[in-house]
LUMVOSE-283331 format. One record per residue (C-alpha): residue number from 1; residue in three letters; x, y, z. Coordinates in steps of 0.02 Angstrom, whole numbers, plus 32768, in hexadecimal, padded with zeros to 4 digits. Layout:
REM residues N
  num  residu    xx    yy    zz
  NUM     ALA     X     Y     Z
...
REM end
This chain:
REM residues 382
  num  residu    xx    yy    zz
    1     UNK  7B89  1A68  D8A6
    2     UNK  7B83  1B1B  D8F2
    3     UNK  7C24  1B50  D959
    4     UNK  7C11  1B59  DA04
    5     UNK  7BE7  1C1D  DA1C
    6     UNK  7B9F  1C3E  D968
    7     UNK  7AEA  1C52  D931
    8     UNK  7A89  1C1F  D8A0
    9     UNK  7A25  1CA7  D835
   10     UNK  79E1  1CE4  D7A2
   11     UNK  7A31  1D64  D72B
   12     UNK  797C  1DBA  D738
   13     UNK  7999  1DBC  D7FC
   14     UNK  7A3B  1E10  D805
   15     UNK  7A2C  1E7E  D761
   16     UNK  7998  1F0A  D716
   17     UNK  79AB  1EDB  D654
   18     UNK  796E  1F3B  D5D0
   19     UNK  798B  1F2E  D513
   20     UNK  79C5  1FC2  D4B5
   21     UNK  7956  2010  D436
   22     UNK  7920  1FDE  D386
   23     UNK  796A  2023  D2E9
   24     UNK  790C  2074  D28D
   25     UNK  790E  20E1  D1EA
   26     UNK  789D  217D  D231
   27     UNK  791D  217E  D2C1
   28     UNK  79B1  2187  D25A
   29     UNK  7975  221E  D1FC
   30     UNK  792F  2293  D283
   31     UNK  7996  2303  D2EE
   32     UNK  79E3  2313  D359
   33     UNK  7A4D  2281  D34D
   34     UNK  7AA2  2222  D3DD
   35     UNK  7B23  218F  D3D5
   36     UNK  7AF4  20EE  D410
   37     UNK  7B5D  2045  D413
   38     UNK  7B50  1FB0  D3D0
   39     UNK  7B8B  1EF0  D3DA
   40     UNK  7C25  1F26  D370
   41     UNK  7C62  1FB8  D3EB
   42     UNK  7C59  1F25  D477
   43     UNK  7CEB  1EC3  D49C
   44     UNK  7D20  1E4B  D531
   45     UNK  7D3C  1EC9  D5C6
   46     UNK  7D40  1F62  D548
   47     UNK  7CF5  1FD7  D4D2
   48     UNK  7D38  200D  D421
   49     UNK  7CEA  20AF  D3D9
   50     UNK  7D0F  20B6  D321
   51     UNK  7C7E  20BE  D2BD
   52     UNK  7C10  2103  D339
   53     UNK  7B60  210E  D2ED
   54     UNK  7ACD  218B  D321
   55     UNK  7A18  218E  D31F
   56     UNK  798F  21F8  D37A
   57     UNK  794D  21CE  D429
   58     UNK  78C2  222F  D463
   59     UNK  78EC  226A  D520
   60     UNK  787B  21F2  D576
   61     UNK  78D9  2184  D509
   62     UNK  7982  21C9  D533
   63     UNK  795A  21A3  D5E1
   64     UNK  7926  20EF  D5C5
   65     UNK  79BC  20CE  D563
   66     UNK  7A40  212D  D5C0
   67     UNK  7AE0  20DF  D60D
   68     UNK  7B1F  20DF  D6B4
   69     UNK  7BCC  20B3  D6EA
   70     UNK  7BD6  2007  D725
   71     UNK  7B54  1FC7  D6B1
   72     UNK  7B7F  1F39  D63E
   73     UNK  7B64  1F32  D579
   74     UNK  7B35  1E81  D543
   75     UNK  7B36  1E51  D487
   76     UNK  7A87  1E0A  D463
   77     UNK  7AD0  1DB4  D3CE
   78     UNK  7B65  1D6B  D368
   79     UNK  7BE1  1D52  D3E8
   80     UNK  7B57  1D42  D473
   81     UNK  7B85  1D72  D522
   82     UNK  7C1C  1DDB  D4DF
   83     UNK  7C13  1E76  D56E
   84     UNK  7C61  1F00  D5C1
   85     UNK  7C4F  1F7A  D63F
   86     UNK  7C24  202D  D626
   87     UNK  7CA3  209C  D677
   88     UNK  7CAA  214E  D5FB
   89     UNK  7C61  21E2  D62A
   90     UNK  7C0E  2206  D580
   91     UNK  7B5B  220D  D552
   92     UNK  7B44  216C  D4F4
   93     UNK  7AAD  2107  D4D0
   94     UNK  7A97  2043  D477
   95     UNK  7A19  1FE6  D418
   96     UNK  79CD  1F51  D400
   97     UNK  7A6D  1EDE  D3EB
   98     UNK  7AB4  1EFC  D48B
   99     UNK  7A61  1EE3  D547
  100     UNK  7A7F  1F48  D5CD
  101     UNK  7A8D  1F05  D679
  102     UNK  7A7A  1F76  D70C
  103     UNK  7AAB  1F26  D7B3
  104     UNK  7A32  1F0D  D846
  105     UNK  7A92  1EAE  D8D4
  106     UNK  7AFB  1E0F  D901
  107     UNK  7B68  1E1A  D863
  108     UNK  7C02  1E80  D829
  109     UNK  7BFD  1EC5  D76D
  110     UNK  7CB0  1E93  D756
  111     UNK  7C96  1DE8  D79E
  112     UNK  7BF6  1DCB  D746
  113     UNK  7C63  1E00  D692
  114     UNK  7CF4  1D8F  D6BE
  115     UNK  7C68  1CFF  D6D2
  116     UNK  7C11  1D24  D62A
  117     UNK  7CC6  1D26  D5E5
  118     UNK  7CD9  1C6C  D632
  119     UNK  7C56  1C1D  D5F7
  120     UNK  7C5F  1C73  D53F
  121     UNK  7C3B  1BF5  D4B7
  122     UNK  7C11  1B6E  D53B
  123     UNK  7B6E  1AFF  D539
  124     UNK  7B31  1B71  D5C4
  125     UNK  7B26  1BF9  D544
  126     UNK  7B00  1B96  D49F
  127     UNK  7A54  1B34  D504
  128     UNK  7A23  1BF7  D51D
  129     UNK  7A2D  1C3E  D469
  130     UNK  79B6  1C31  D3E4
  131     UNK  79E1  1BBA  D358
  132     UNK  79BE  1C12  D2BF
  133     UNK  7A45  1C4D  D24C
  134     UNK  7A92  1CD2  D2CF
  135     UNK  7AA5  1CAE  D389
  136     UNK  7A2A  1D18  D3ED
  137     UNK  7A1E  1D20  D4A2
  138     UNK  7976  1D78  D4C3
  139     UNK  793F  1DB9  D56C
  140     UNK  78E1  1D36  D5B1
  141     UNK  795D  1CCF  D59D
  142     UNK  79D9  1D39  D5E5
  143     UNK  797D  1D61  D68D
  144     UNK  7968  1C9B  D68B
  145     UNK  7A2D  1C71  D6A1
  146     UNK  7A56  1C1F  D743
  147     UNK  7B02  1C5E  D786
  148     UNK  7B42  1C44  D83E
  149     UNK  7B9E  1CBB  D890
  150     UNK  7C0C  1CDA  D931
  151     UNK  7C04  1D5D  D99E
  152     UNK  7C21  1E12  D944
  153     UNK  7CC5  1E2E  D9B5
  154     UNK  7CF6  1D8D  D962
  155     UNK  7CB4  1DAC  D8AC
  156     UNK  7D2A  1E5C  D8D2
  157     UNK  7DC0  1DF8  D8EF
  158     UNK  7DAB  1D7C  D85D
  159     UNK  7D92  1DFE  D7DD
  160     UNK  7E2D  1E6E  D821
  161     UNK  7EA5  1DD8  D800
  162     UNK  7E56  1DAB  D763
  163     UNK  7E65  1E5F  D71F
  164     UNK  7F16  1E60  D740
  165     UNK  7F22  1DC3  D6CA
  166     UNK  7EC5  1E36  D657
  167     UNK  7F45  1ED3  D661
  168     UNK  7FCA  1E55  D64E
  169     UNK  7F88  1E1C  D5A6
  170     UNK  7F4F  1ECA  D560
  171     UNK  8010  1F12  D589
  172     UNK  8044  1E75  D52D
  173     UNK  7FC4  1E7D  D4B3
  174     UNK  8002  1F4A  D492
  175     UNK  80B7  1F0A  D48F
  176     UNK  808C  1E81  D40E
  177     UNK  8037  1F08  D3A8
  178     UNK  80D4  1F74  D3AE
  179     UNK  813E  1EF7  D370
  180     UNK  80E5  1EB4  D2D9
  181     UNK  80DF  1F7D  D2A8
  182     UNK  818C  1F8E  D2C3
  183     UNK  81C1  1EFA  D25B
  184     UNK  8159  1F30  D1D1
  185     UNK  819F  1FC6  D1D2
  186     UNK  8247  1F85  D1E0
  187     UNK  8212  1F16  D147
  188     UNK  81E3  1FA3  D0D3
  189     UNK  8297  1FFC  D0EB
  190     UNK  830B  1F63  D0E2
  191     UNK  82BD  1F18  D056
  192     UNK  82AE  1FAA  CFFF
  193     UNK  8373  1FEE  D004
  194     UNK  8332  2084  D051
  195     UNK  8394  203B  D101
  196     UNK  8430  1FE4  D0DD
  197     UNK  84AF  1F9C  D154
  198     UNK  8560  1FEE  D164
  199     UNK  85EE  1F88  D0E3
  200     UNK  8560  1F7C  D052
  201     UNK  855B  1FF7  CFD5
  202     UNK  854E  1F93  CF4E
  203     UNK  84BE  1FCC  CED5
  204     UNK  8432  1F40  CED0
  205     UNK  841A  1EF3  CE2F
  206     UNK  835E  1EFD  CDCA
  207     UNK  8322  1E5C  CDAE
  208     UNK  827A  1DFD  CDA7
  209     UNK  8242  1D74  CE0A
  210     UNK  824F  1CEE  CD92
  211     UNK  8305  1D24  CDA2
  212     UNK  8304  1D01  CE67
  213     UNK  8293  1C5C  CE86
  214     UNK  824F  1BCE  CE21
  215     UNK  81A4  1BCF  CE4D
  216     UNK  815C  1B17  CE42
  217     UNK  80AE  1AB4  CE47
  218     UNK  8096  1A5F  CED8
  219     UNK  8026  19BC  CEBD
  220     UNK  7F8D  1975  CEE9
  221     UNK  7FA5  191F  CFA9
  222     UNK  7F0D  189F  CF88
  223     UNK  7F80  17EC  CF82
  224     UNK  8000  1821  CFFA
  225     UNK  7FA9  1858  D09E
  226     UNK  7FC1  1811  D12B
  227     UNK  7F94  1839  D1DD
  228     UNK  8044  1805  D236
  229     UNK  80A4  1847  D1AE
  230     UNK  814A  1893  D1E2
  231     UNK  8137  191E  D14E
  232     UNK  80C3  19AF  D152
  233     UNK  803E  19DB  D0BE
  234     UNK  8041  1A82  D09C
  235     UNK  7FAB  1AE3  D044
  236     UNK  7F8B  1B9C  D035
  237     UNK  7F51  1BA4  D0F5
  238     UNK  7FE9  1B4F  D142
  239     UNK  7FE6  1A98  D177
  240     UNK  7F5A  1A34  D13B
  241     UNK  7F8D  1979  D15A
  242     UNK  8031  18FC  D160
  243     UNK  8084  1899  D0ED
  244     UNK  810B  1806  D0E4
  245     UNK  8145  1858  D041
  246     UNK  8197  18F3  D01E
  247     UNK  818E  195B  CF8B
  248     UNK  821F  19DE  CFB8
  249     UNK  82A5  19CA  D019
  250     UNK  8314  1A82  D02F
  251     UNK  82C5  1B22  D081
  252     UNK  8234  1B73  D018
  253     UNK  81B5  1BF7  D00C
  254     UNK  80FC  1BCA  CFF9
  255     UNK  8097  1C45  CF80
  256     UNK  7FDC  1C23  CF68
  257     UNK  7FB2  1C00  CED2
  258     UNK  7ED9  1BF5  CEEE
  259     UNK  7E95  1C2E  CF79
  260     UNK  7F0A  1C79  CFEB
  261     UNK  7F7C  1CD0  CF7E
  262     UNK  7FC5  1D58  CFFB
  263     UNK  8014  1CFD  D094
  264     UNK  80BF  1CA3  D04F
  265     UNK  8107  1C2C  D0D0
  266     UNK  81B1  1C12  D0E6
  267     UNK  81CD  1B49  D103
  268     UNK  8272  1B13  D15A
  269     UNK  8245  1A38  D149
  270     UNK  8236  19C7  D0CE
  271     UNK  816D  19E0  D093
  272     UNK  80F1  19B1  D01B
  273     UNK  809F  1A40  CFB2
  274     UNK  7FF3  1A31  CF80
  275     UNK  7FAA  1A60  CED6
  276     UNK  7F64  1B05  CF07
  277     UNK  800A  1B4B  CF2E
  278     UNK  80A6  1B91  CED2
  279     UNK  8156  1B53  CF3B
  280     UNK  81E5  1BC0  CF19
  281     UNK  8295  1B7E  CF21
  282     UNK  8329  1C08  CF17
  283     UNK  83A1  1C23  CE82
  284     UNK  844F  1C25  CE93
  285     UNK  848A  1CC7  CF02
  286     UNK  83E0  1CD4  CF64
  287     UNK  839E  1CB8  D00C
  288     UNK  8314  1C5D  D00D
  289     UNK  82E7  1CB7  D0B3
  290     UNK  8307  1D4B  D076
  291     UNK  8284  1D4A  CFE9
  292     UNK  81F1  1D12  D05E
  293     UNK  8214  1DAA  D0A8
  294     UNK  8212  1E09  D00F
  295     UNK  817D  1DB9  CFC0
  296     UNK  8112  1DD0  D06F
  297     UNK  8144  1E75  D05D
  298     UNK  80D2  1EA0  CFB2
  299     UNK  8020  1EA2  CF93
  300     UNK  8001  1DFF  CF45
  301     UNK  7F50  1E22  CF3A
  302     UNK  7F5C  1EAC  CEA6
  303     UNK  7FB4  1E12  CE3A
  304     UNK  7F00  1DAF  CE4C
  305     UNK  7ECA  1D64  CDA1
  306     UNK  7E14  1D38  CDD5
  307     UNK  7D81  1D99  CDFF
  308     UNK  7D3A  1CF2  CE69
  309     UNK  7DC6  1C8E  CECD
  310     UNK  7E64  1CF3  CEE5
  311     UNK  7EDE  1CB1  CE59
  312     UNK  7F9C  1CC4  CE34
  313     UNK  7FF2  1C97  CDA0
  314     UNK  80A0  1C5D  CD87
  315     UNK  80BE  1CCB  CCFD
  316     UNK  806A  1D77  CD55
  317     UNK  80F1  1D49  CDE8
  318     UNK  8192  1D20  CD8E
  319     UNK  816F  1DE0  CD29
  320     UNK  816A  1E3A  CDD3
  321     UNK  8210  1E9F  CDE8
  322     UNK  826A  1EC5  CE8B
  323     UNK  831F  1EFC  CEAE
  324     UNK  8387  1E6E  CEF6
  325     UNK  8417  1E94  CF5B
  326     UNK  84C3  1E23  CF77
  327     UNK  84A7  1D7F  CFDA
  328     UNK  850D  1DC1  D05E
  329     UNK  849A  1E58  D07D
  330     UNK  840A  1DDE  D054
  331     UNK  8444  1D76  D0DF
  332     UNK  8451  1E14  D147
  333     UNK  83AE  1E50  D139
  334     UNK  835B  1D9B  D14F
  335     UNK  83C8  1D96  D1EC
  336     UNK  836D  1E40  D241
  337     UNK  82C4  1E09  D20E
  338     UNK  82C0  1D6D  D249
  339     UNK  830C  1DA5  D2F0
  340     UNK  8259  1E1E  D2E8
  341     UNK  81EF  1D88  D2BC
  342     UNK  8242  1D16  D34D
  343     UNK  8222  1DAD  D3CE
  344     UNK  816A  1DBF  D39C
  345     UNK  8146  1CF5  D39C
  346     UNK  8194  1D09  D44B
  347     UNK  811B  1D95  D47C
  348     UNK  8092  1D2A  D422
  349     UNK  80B6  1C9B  D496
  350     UNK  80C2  1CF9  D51B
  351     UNK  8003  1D60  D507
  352     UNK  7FCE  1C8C  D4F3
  353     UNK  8012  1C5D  D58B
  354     UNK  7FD4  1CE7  D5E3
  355     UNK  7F18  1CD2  D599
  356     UNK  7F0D  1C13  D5C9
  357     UNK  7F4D  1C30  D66A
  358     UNK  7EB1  1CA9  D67F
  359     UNK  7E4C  1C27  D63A
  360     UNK  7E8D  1B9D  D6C1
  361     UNK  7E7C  1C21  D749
  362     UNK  7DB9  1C4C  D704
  363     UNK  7D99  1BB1  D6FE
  364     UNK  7DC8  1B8B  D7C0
  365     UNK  7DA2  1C27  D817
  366     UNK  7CF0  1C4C  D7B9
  367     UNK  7CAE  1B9C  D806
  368     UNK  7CFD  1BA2  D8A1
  369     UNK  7D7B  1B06  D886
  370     UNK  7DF5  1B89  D8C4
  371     UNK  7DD0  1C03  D955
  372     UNK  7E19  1CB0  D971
  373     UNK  7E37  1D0A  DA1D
  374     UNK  7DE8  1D9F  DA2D
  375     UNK  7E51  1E07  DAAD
  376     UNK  7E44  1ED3  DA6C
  377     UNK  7DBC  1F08  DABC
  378     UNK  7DD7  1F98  DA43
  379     UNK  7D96  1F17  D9C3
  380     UNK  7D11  1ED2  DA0D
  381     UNK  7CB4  1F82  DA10
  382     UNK  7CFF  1FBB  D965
REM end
């Protein structure tokens, strides 16, 4: 069904597209050398510029392969359709990976990326790829893809309120970033002594961790699983089924033990441990919340026993020696960190909200289920 209003086309109608240019060695070693782009440096709606490569381009090749703002840089493989518009005022050329779509008429570049983004991962894209090993979206079959559009005034409008879903989520997304820093920062001084709060002075006492937890085997979950079980299974990725049975029943700390070995898990329910991971239970005068920050706080990785699968032992562990301060203090610091971690699942939730409401509003105003007013006749000319 096309919307009253809209039009049916071709990307070939409404786009010139052109793949970049070939890699080759000869290129790479003659001079001068110029920096191109490829699929990596493209990301939804932006560009990232570390690890800019360069090769030669002759100047009728330089011409050829030149951007213009407004043009759009479309991966040509892996994460096919993956694009952005080109908006810097650099010299900047791309090869083969990446196509380049120059608009004609009828369509609005931001529009038109806000549409690829919609139907990313969809059957509309996966009937267009090749099937071999990596996704490929060559030209033909790119000029090929049916889209229908509105009216640019009204392509203009839809892409404006979209993009303010999109600086809503980057601010967020920034903010997120912030936070996680600023926790691990906060991390590395309070569980190192080298913050304290006011009232303890008290020297913190050397011990090892075989001193602080029993670390235990968790067992094999193969006769107790159960799909409506009311207790979680816990392996060295998180959850992995549910149980009727429960193998511990206080607060613990996950540790890999194969596998996973560097992302402990602090568990607040009654659980069943699998046999691939180590479950810590606290000593007398420790909080158990207070070591899973403490252990997430180390390198696990350098403690790997195996040059295949990542491997802990119990033994390696229990040697490792830390300074361990009063349970009061222990409770302090537990009690500022996990006021951090609440704040940043909060922002978390918040950047997920945000990105499926974008994906709802996509979803109605790319197909025309839901109509905008266009009434800025700045807009309409923009």
């Amino acid at each position: 069904m096309v919307p009253k209003g809209w039009s049916k086309f071709k990307v070939g109608d409404i786009f010139d597209v052109q793949l970049g240019k070939m890699l080759n060695q000869q290129a790479k070693l003659q001079s001068p050398q110029y920096p191109y782009l490829t699929n990596f440096n493209v990301r939804w709606g932006s560009f990232v510029f570390d690890d800019i490569n360069t090769m030669y381009f002759s100047e009728s090749e330089k011409q050829k392969y030149s951007l213009k703002a407004g043009d759009i840089l479309m991966c040509e493989g892996g994460e096919v359709g993956r694009c952005a518009i080109w908006n810097q005022e650099i010299d900047c050329f791309y090869q083969k990976a990446l196509h380049r779509l120059r608009a004609k008429e009828h369509v609005s570049p931001q529009y038109f990326q806000f549409y690829m983004e919609s139907i990313a991962g969809s059957k509309t894209i996966e009937n267009l790829t090749g099937k071999t090993s990596i996704s490929h979206l060559t030209q033909e079959k790119l000029v090929s893809l049916s889209i229908v559009l509105p009216p640019i005034p009204e392509q203009r409008k839809i892409a404006q309120i979209l993009s303010t879903w999109d600086k809503a989520i980057t601010t967020t997304e920034r903010l997120l970033t912030n936070r996680q820093q600023q926790k691990k920062a906060l991390m590395q001084r309070l569980l190192t002594g080298k913050q304290r709060f006011a009232g303890f002075e008290e020297d913190w006492k050397k011990q090892q961790i075989k001193d602080v937890v029993s670390m235990n085997y968790g067992k094999s979950p193969k006769d107790i699983l159960d799909s409506e079980g009311i207790y979680p299974v816990i392996g060295t990725g998180g959850i992995t089924g549910r149980s009727n049975e429960f193998l511990v029943n206080e607060n613990a700390v996950i540790v890999g033990r194969k596998g996973t070995i560097d992302r402990p898990t602090l568990v607040k329910e009654s659980f069943w441990a699998i046999d691939t991971v180590f479950y810590c239970l606290p000593e007398n005068g420790i909080d158990i919340t207070w070591f899973y920050y403490w252990i997430s706080h180390i390198d696990l990785k350098q403690y790997n026993e195996s040059s295949g699968l990542p491997s802990l032992s119990r033994e390696t562990i229990y040697a490792i020696k830390l300074l361990v301060p009063d349970l009061v203090e222990q409770q302090k610091i537990a009690s500022v960190l996990s006021a951090a971690d609440a704040e940043i699942t909060a922002i978390q939730n918040q950047l997920d909200n945000l990105k499926q409401q974008k994906k709802a509003l996509m979803q109605q105003l790319l197909t025309g289920k839901r109509r905008v007013k266009v009434d800025s006749p700045a807009l309409a000319t923009q």
